[in-house]
C-alpha positions in Angstrom: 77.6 39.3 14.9 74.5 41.1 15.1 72.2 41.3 18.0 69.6 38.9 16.1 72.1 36.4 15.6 73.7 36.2 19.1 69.7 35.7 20.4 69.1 33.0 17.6 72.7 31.5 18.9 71.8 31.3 22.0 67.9 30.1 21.7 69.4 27.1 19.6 72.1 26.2 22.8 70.4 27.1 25.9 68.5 23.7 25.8 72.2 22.0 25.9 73.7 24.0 28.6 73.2 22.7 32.2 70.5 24.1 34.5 71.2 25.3 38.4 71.5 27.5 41.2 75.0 27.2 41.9 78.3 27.5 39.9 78.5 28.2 36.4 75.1 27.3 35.8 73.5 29.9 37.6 75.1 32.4 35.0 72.6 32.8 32.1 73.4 31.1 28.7 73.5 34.4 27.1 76.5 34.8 29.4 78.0 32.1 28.8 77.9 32.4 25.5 79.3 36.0 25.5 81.9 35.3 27.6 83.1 32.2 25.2 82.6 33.9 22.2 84.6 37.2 23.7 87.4 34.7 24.9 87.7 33.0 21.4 87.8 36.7 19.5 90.6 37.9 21.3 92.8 34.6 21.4 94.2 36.1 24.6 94.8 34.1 28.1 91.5 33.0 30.1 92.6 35.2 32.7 91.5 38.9 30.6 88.3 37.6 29.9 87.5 36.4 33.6 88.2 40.2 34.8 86.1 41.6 31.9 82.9 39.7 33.1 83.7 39.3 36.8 84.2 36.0 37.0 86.7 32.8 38.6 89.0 31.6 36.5 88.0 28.2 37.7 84.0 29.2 37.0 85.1 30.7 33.7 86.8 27.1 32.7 83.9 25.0 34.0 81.3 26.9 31.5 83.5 27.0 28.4 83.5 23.3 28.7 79.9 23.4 27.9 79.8 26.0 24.9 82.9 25.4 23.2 
């Protein structure tokens, strides 16, 4: 995926991902969508992809809920 693309992905689904200071909504869409994206790619456990971008597993499962 080209750098275009991923910025066209995510200006088309950061109007449907939830807004806030606090939890997995205070990570940027871009993020979210990187992180998702990463996860699905390597069809490996949750857990590799939460060390790779620093984040709880728990926080991890609450925003791929909202992109996948």
């Amino acid at each position: 995926m080209s750098p275009a693309h991923f910025d066209e992905l995510v200006s088309l689904t950061e109007p449907h991902l939830p807004r806030g200071r606090r939890g997995p909504a205070a990570i940027s869409a871009a993020w979210h969508i990187f992180a998702v994206l990463f996860w699905m790619a390597q069809g490996g456990p949750q857990g590799v992809i939460v060390g790779a971008v620093d984040v709880a597993q728990s926080t991890f499962s609450k925003f791929c809920d909202h992109v996948i």
